[in-house]
C-alpha positions as CSV (number, residue, x, y, z in Angstrom):
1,X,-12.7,14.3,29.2
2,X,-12.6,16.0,25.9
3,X,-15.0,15.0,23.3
4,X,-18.3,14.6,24.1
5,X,-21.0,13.0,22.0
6,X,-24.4,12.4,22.1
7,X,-26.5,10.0,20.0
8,X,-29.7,11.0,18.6
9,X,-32.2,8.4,16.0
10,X,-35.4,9.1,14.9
11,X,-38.5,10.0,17.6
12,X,-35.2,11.9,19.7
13,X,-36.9,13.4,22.5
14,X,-36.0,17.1,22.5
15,X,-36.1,17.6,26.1
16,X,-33.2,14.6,26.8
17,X,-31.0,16.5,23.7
18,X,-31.3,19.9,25.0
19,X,-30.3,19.1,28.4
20,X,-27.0,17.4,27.0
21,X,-26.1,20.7,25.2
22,X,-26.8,22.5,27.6
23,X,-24.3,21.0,29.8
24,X,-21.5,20.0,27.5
25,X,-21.9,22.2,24.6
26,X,-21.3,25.8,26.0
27,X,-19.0,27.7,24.3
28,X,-16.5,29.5,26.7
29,X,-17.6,32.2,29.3
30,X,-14.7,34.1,30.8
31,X,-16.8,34.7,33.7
32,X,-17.1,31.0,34.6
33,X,-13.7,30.1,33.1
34,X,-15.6,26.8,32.2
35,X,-14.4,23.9,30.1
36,X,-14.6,23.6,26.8
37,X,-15.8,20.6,24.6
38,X,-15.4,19.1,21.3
39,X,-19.1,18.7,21.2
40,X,-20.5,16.3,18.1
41,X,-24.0,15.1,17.9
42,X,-24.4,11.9,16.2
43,X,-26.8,9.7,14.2
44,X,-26.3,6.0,12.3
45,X,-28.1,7.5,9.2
46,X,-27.2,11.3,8.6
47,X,-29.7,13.7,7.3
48,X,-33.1,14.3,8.4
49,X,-34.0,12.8,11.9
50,X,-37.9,12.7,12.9
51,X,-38.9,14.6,15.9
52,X,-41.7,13.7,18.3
53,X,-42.9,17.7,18.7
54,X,-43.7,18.7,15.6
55,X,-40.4,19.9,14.5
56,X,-37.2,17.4,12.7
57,X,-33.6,17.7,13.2
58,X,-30.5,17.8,10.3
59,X,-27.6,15.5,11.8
60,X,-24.7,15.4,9.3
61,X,-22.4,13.3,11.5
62,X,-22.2,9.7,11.9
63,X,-21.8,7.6,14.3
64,X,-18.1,6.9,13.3
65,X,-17.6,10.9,14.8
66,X,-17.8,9.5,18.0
67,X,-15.6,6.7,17.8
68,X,-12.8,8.6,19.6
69,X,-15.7,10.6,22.2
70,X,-14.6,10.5,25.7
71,X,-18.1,10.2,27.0
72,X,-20.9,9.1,24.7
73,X,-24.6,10.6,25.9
74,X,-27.2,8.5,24.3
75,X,-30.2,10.9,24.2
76,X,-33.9,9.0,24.6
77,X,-36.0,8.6,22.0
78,X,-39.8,7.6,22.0
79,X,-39.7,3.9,20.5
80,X,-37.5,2.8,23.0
81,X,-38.4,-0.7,23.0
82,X,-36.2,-1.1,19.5
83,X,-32.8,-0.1,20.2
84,X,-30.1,0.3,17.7
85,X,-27.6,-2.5,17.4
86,X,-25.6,0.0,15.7
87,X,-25.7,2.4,18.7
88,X,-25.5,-0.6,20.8
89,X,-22.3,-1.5,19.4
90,X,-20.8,1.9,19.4
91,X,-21.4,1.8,23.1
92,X,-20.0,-1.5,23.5
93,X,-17.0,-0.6,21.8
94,X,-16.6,2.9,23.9
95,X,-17.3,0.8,26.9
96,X,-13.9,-1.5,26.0
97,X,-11.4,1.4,25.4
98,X,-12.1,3.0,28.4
99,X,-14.9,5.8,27.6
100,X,-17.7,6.6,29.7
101,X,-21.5,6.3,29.0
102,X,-24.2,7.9,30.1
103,X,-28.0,6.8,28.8
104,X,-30.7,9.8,29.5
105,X,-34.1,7.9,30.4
106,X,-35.1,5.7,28.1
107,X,-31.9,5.2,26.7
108,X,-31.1,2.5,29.0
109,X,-32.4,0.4,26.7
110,X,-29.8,0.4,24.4
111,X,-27.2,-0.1,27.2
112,X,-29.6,-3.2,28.1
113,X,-29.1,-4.4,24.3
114,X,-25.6,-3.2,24.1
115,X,-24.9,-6.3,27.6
116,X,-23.4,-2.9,29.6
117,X,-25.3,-3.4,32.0
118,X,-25.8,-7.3,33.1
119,X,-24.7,-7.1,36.3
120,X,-24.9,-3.6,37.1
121,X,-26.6,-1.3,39.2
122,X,-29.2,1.2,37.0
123,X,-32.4,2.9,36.4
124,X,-34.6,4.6,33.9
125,X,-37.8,6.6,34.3
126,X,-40.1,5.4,36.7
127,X,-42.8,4.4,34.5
128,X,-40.4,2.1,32.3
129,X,-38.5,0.7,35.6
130,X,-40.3,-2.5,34.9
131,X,-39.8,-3.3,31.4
132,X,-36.5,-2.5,31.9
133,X,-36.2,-5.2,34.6
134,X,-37.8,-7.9,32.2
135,X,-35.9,-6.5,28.8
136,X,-32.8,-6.6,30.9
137,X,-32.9,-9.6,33.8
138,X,-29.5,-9.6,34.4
139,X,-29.2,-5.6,35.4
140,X,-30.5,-4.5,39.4
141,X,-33.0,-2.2,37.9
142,X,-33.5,0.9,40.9
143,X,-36.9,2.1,40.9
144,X,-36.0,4.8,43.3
145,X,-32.9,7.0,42.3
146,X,-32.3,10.0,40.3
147,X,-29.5,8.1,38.8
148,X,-26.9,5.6,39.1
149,X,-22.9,5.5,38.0
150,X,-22.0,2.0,37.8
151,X,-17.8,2.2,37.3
152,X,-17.9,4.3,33.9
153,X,-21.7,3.8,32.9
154,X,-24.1,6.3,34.4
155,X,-27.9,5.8,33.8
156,X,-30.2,8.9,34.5
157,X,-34.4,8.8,35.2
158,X,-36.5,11.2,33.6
159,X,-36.4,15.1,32.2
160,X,-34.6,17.0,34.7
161,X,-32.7,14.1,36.1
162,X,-30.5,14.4,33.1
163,X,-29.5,17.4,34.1
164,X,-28.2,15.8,38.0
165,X,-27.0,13.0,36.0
166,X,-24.7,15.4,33.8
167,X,-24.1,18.0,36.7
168,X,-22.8,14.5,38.7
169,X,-20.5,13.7,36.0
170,X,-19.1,17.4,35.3
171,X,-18.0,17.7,38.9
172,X,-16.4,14.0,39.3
173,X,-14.2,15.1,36.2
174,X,-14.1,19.0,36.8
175,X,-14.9,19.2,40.7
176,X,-17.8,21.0,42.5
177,X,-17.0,24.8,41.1
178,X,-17.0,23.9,37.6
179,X,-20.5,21.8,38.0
180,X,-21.8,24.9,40.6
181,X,-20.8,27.5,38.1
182,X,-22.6,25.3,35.1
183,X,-25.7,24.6,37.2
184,X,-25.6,28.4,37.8
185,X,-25.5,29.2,34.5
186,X,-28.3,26.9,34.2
187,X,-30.3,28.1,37.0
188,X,-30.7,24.6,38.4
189,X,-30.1,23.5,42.0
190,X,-25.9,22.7,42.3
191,X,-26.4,19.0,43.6
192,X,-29.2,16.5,44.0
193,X,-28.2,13.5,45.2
194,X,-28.3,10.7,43.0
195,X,-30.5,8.7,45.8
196,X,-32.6,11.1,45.8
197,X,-36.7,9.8,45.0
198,X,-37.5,10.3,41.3
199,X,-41.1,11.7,42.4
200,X,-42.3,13.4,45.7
201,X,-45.5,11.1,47.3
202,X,-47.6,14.7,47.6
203,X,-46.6,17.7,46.0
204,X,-48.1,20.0,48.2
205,X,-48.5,18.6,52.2
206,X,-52.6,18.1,52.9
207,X,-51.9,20.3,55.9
208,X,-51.6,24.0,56.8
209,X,-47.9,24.2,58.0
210,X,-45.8,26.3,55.5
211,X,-43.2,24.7,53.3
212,X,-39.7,23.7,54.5
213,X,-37.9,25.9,52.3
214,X,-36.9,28.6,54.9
215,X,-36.0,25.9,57.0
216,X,-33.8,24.4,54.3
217,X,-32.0,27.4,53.3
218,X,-31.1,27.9,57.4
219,X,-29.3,24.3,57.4
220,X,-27.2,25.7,54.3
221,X,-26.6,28.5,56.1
222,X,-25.9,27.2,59.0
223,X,-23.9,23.4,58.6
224,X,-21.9,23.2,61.9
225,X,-24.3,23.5,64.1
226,X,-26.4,20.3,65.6
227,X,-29.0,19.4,62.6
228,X,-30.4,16.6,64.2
229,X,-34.5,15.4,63.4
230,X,-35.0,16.5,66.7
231,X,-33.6,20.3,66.5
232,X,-34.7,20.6,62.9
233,X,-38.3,19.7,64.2
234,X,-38.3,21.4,67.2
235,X,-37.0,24.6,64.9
236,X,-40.3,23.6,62.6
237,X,-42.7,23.2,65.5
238,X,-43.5,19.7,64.6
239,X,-43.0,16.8,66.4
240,X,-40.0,14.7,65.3
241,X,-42.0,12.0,64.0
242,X,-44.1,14.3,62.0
243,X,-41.1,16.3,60.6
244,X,-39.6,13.2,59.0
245,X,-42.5,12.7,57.4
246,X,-42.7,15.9,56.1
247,X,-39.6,16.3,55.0
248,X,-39.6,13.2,52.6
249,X,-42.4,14.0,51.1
250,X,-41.4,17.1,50.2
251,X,-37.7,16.7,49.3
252,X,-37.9,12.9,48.4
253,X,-35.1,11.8,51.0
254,X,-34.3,12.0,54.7
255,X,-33.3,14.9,57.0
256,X,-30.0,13.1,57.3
257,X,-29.1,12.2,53.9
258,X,-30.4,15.8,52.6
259,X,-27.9,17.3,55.5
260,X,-24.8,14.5,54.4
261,X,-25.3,15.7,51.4
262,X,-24.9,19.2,51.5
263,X,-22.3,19.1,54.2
264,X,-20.5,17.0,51.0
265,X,-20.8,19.6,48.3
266,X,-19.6,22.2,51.0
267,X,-16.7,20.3,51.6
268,X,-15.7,19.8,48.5
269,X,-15.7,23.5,47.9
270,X,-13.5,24.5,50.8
271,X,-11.3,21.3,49.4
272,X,-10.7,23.2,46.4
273,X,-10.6,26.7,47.2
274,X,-8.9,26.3,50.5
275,X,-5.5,24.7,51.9
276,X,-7.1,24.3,55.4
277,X,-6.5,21.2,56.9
278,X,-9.5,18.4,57.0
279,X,-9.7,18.6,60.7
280,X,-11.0,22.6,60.1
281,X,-13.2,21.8,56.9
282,X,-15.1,19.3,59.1
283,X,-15.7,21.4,61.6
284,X,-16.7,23.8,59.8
285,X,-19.2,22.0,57.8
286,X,-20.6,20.1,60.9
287,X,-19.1,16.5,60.8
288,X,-17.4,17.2,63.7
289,X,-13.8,15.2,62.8
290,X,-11.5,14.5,60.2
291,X,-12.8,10.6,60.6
292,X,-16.0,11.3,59.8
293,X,-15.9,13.7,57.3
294,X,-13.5,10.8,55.8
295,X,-16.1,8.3,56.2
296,X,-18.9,10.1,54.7
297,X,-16.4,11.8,51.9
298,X,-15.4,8.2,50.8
299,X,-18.0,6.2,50.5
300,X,-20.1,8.8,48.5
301,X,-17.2,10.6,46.2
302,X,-14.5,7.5,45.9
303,X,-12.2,9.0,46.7
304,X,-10.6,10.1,50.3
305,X,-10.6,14.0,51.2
306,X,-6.7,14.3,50.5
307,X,-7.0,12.5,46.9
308,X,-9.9,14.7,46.3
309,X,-7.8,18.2,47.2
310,X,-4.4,17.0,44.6
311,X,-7.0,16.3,41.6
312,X,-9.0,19.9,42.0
313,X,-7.6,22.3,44.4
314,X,-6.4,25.2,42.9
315,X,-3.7,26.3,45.5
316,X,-5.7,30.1,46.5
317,X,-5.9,30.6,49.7
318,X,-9.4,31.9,51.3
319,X,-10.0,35.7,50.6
């Protein structure tokens, strides 16, 4: 992945542009070593494009500068309900000669016009999950996700969802230092699952028991050892019933997925940055085996633990 291009019309919401440059438009920092992109933005009418916030944007390229992107990012824009057939198109065409697409929010709806995504798994932002469904009968329309990658189409929910959505990408392509090192730079959490809920039931628990976040950052510090419902709440002083409860509505998912997932991203790390054998990485990181660390490593990344390590490991041994 090379060139990167994001599509922007009239009523571009700023929030859904900014968080595309901010992943893919970095210049280089030698204290990241980070990739570099040819980074175009994009409009089917060049020149002045209306904003929603009381400020305009000047776009001098057209849409026939992305015609050789890698990945196109279609930013979201307010009157979503009329998507471009132009942009449609250029998606369509992308699509067929093998680049990826990723639509921020809103911008599903020009994937829905474009026919990407009849038959496909995808989502928008919560509020617009329904007239997606109708606008776009064909698509499985998921109410419930931070975002979806359907083969080479990813579709994102709202804001800061973009952000996971792009992060997700970044570390497919680039593996999980690169996208840490960017979400560092970034100041954002490394990795939320794309399963994740797109908005927490309560906010703030009605009750007097402090948050979970110490308890959090003990699993991340702590992996291997036995993170069942019934140690985490017995750690918590809750019963077991009462800590699941609690611990969806404040992370959005459950103990065990939120645990999977980090023991995932911690794999992955010693992956790269290690040549320890499987059997010693899941151990470490608390699945126990090489089979199950398999199992969980393959159904959520794609690929198997060995296929992972050729693509990003980068040969240095542990310090």
């Amino acid at each position: 992945m090379h060139k990167v291009a994001v599509v922007v019309e009239d009523g571009v919401e700023p929030f859904g542009l900014g968080a595309m440059c901010e992943v893919w438009a970095e210049p280089y920092h030698p204290e990241d070593d980070n990739p570099v992109f040819d980074f175009v933005v994009v409009t089917p009418r060049p020149g002045r494009i209306r904003g929603v916030s009381g400020f305009d944007l000047h776009v001098e390229a057209g849409l026939d500068a992305a015609e050789d992107a890698d990945l196109i990012c279609v930013a979201p824009k307010r009157e979503f309900l009329d998507p471009s057939p132009e942009v449609a198109e250029l998606v369509r065409r992308a699509h067929e000669r093998g680049g990826h697409i990723f639509a921020h929010c809103t911008a599903a709806f020009v994937l829905a016009e474009s026919g990407l995504l009849d038959g496909r798994r995808c989502t928008t932002h919560w509020r617009h999950v329904e007239v997606l469904a109708d606008a776009c009968p064909a698509a499985t329309v998921d109410p419930n996700v931070l975002y979806v990658q359907d083969g080479r189409i990813v579709t994102g929910a709202g804001s800061a969802a973009g952000l996971d959505a792009a992060l997700h990408l970044m570390r497919q392509q680039f593996g999980a230092k690169v996208a840490a090192s960017a979400a560092r730079r970034m100041v954002v959490p490394p990795h939320r699952d794309g399963g994740q809920a797109q908005f927490i039931a309560r906010a703030v628990p009605d009750c007097t028991a402090e948050t979970l976040g110490p308890l959090l950052t003990w699993i991340l510090e702590n992996l291997a050892e036995d993170l069942s419902v019934d140690t985490l709440a017995h750690r918590s002083h809750m019963s077991a019933r009462t800590f699941a409860r609690r611990f969806r509505d404040e992370t959005g998912t459950t103990p065990h997925s939120w645990v999977t997932a980090q023991r995932l991203v911690a794999a992955e790390e010693l992956l790269e940055l290690t040549d320890q054998p499987v059997e010693w990485i899941a151990g470490e990181v608390g699945f126990g085996n090489a089979a199950t660390l398999r199992h969980h490593f393959t159904r959520s990344r794609g690929v198997n633990p060995q296929q992972y390590r050729r693509v990003f490991n980068s040969g240095a041994m542990p310090a």
